[in-house]
C-alpha positions in Angstrom: -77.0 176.7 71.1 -79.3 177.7 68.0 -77.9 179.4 65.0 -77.9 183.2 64.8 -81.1 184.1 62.9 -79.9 187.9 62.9 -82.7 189.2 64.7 -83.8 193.2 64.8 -86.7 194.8 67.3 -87.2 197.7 65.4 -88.8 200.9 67.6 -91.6 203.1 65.6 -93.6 204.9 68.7 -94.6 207.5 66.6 -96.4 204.7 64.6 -96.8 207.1 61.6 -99.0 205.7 58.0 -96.2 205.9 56.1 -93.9 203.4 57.9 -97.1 201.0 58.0 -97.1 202.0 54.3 -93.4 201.6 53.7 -93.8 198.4 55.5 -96.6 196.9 53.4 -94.1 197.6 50.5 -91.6 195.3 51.7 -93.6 192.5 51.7 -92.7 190.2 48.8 -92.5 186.4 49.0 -91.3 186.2 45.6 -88.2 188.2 46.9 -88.0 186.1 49.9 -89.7 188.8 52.7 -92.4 187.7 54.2 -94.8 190.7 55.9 -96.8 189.3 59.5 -99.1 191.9 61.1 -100.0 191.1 64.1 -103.3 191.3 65.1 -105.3 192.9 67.9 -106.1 189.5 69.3 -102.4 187.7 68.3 -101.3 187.0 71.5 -102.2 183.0 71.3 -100.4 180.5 69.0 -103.8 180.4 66.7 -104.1 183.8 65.6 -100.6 184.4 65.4 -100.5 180.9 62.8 -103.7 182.5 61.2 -101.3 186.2 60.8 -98.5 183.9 59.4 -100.6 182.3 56.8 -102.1 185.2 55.6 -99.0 187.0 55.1 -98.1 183.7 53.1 -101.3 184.5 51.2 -102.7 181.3 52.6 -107.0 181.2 52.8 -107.0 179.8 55.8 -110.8 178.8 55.3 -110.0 175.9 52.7 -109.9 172.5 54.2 -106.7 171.3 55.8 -106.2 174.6 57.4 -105.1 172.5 61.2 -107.8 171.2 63.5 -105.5 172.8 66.8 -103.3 175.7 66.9 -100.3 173.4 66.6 -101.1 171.7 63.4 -101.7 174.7 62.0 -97.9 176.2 63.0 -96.7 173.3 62.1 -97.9 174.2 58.0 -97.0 177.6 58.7 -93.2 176.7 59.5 -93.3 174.4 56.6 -94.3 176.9 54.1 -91.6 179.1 55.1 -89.3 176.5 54.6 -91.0 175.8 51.1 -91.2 179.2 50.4 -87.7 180.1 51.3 -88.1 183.2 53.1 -85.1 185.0 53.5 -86.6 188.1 55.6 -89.1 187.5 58.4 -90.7 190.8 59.2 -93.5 191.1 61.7 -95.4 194.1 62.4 -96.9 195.3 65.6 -94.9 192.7 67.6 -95.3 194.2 70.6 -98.8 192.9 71.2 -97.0 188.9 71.4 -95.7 187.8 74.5 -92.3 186.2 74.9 -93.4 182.8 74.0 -94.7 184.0 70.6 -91.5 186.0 70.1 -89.5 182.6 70.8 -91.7 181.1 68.6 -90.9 183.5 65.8 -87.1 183.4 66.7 -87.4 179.4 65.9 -89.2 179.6 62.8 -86.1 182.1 61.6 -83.8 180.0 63.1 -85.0 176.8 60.7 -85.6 178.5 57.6 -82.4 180.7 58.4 -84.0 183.4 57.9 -83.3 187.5 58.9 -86.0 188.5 62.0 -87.1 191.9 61.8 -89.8 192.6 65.0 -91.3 195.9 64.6 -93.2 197.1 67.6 -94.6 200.7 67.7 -94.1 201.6 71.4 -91.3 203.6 72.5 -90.7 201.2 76.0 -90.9 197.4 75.8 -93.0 195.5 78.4 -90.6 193.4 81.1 -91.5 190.3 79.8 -89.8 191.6 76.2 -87.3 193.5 77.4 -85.9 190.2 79.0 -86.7 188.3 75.9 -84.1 191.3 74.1 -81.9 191.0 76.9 -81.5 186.7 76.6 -81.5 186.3 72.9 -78.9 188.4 70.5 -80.9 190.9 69.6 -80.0 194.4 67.8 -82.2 197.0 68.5 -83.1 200.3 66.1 -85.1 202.5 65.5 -87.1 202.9 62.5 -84.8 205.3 60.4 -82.3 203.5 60.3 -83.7 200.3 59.8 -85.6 202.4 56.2 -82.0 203.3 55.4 -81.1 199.4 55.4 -84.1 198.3 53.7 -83.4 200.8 51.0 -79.6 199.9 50.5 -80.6 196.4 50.6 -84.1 196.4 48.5 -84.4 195.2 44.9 -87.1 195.0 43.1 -88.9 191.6 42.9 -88.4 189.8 40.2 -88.8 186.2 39.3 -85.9 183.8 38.9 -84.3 182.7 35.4 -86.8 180.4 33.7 -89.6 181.5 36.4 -93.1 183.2 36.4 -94.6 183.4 33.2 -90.9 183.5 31.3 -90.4 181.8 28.6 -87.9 179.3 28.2 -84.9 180.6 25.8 -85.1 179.3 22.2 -82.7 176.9 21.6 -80.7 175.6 18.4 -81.3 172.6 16.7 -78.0 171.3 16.7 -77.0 167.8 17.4 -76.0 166.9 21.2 -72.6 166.6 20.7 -72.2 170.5 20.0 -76.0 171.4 21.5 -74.5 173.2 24.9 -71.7 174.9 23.3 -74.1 176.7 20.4 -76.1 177.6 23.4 -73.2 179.6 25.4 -72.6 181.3 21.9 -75.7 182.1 20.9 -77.6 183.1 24.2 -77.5 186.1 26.4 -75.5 185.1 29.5 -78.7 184.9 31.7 -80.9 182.7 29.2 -77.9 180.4 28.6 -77.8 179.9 32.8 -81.8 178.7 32.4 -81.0 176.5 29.4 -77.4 175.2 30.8 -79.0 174.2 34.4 -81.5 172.1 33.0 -79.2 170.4 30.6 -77.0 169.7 33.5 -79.6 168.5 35.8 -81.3 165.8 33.3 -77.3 164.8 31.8 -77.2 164.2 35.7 -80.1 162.4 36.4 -80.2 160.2 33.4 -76.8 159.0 34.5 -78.5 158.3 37.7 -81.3 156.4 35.4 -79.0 154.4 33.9 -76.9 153.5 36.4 -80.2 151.7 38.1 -81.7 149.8 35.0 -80.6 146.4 35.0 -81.5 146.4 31.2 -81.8 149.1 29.0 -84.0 148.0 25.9 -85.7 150.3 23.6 -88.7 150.4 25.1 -87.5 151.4 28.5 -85.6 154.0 26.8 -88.2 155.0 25.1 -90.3 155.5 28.3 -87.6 157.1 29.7 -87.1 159.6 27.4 -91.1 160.3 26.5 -90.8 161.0 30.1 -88.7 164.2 29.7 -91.4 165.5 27.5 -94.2 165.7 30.0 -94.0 169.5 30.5 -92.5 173.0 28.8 -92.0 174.6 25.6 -90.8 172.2 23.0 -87.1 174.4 23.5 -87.3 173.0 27.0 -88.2 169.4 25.8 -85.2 169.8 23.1 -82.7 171.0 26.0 -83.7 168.2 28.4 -83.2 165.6 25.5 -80.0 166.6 24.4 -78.6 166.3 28.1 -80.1 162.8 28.5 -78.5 162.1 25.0 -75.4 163.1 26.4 -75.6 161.3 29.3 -76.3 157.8 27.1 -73.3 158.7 24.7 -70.9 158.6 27.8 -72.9 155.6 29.0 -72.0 153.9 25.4 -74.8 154.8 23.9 -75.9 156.6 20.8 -79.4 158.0 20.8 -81.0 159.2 17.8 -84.0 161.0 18.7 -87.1 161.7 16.5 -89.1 163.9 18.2 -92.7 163.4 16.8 -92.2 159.4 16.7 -91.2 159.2 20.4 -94.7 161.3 21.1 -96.5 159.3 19.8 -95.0 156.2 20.9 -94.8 157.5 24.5 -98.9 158.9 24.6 -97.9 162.0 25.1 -101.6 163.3 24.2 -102.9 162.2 27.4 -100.0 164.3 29.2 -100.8 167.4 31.3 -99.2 170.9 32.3 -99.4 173.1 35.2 -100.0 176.7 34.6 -99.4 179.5 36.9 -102.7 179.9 37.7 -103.2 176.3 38.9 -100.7 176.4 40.9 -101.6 179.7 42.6 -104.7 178.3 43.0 -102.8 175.4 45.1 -100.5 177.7 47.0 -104.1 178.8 48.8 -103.9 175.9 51.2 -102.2 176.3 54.2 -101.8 172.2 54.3 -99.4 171.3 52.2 -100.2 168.3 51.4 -103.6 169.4 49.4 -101.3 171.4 47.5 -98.5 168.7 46.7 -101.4 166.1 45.5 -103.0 169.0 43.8 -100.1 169.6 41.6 -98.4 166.0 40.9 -102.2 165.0 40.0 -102.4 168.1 37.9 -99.3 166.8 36.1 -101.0 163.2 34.8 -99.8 161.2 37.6 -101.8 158.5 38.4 -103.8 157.4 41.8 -101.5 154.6 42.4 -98.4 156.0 41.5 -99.0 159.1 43.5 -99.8 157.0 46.9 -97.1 154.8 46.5 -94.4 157.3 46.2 -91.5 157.5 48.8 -89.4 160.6 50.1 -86.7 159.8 47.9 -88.8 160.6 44.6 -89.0 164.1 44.9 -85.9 165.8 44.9 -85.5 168.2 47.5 -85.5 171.8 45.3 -88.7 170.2 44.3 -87.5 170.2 40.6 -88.3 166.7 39.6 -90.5 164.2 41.1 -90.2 160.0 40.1 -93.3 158.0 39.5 -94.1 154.9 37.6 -90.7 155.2 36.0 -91.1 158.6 34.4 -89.2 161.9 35.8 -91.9 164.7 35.9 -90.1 168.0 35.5 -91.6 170.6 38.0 -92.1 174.4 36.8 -89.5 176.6 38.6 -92.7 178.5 40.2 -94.7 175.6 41.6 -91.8 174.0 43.2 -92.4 175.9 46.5 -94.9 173.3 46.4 -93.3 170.4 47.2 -90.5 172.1 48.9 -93.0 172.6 51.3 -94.8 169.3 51.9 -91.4 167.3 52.1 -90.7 169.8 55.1 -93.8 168.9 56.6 -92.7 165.6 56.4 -89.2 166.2 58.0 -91.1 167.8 61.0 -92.5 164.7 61.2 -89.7 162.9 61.1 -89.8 161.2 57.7 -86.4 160.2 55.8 -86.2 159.1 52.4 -86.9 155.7 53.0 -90.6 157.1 54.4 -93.8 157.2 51.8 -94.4 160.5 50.4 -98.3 161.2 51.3 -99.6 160.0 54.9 -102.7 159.8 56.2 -103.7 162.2 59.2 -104.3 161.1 62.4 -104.0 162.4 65.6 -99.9 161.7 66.1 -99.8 163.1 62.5 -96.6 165.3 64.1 -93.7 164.1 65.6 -94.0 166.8 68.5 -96.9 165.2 69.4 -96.2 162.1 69.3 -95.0 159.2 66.5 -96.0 160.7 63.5 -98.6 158.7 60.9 -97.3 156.1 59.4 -100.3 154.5 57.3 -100.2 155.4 53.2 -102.6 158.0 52.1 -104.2 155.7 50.5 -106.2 156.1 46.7 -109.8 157.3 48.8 -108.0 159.3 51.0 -106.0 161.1 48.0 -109.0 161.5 45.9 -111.2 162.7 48.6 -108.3 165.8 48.6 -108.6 166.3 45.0 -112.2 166.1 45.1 -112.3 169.4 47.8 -109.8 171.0 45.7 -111.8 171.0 42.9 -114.8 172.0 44.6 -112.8 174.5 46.6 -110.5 176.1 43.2 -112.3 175.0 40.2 -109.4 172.7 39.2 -110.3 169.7 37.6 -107.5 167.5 38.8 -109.5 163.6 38.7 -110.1 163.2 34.9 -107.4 160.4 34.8 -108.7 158.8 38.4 
């Protein structure tokens, strides 16, 4: 039996503006609810996947968008994954039939999500009222359902470290009494954003070094120029004094100089990605012209990007693994990835599978055995090539 994904038909047959007002004020993906309005015409799979991308704030005109109705659910249901929607809500329901309402019910029941299916009639049609009677359905009317909303609603706001945030200025202490100076000098909240990215690298440095056969200078070297790729120079600090930590329990003491290990790891020719940019990706309802997009957008090569497996992105999409450098992922464009590797489980991929696939006609497991073939360099740059043409984004300057 599927999971419970707490699902609501909610009754407005007065259907007044203000509850279509009050409902387009609910809609927030960066609070994790995710508005669908059903159009007129919604009652096939292809214009209800065309409501669900827009409400994702997917232009559903950009290439990739799905050449058949099921390719393009299959993005939709990987975006809400990626996205992690906490609140489904879906207005004027009543227009889908029970198929498209089972639909929906699976899509909550993956990304374990709340269903809210507002339909402005007073009387459900027989073929709902049975789709209310078989699944667990609570039903309401619209008052009450406002009252929840407003005893449940907070204002959207970005995580810790999110958005356009800064990342907390740090001390310049030494890394054997770094973390500590942080919890007393920073408000609770900015030590959390400073203490979970200390955490993460002390962790996955141990992971590093627990895989190198050797450890020579220059592959520490590397290793740490690779923590420097991205974020304020408090952010490169922080990261840095984790993986110093992580050496020091290792066995090893690592003196770091800052503006020598720049320049000794090329860090001129390194990239960031900005908000924009990765708005910008977040367009495309495939996700896998987004995920290119923004690793290539980070300096990662051609052949490092198409040679990539599941296993080098991890799966909060925080830090992805390529030609032996860790690429720290801004906390807002890790919906990103999040969202192609679920593609990729719908297909069926495990960690052992390459990262970027090329399409084809089983490209989904539903269909069939899912693609199999790399990407490939052409196939990548053709992406960033449309991209760019498509955004503006110059993404092929190193390719």
């Amino acid at each position: 039996m599927l999971p419970d994904p707490r699902i609501h038909v909610v009754f407005e047959p007065s259907d007044r503006a203000e509850s279509e007002q009050l409902l387009r004020s609910l809609g927030d993906l960066r609070a994790g609810r995710l508005l669908v309005q059903v159009s007129a015409d919604g009652r096939n799979l292809e214009w209800l996947a065309k409501d669900v991308a827009i409400g994702l704030g997917k232009d559903v005109d950009l290439s990739g968008s799905g050449r058949n109705a099921q390719e393009s659910w299959e993005r939709v249901m990987a975006w809400v994954a990626g996205e992690r929607v906490e609140h489904i809500l879906v207005s004027r329901a009543h227009h889908l039939d029970r198929h498209r309402w089972e639909l929906l019910i699976e899509l909550a029941s993956l990304s374990g999500s709340s269903l809210w299916l507002v339909v402005q009639v007073g009387v459900l049609n027989r073929n709902l009222r049975e789709t209310v009677r078989d699944w667990p359905c609570r039903s309401l009317g619209f008052d009450e359902f406002v009252a929840l909303q407003r005893a449940a609603y907070l204002p959207s706001q970005a995580p810790p470290g999110t958005g356009g945030a800064a990342f907390p200025t740090v001390p310049d202490d030494d890394f054997t009494s770094f973390r500590s100076s942080c919890r007393g000098l920073l408000a609770p909240a900015a030590f959390a954003v400073v203490d979970g990215v200390f955490l993460q690298v002390r962790s996955q440095t141990g992971d590093w070094l627990r895989a190198q056969p050797s450890r020579d200078e220059e592959g520490i070297a590397g290793y740490l120029g690779g923590l420097l790729r991205a974020g304020s120079i408090h952010e490169q600090v922080t990261r840095l004094r984790g993986a110093q930590t992580a050496f020091f329990w290792a066995g090893f003491k690592v003196r770091v100089d800052i503006e020598r290990l720049t320049a000794v790891s090329g860090m001129d020719t390194q990239r960031e990605i900005d908000e924009s940019a990765a708005r910008k990706l977040r367009l495309y309802l495939h996700p896998t012209y987004a995920a290119v997009g923004l690793i290539a957008a980070m300096g990662v090569g051609p052949h490092q990007l198409v040679a990539a497996t599941m296993a080098d992105v991890d799966e909060d999409g925080s830090t992805v693994r390529m030609g032996g450098h860790f690429h720290s992922i801004p906390v807002f464009a890790r919906d990103i990835l999040r969202a192609h590797l679920a593609q990729r489980w719908l297909q069926g991929a495990g960690d052992d599978n390459i990262l970027f696939v090329a399409p084809g006609r089983t490209e989904f497991a539903r269909q069939g055995p899912y693609s199999t073939a790399p990407l490939g360099w052409r196939g990548a740059k053709h992406r960033l090539r449309m991209i760019t043409q498509e955004t503006g984004l110059a993404l092929t300057s190193y390719w």
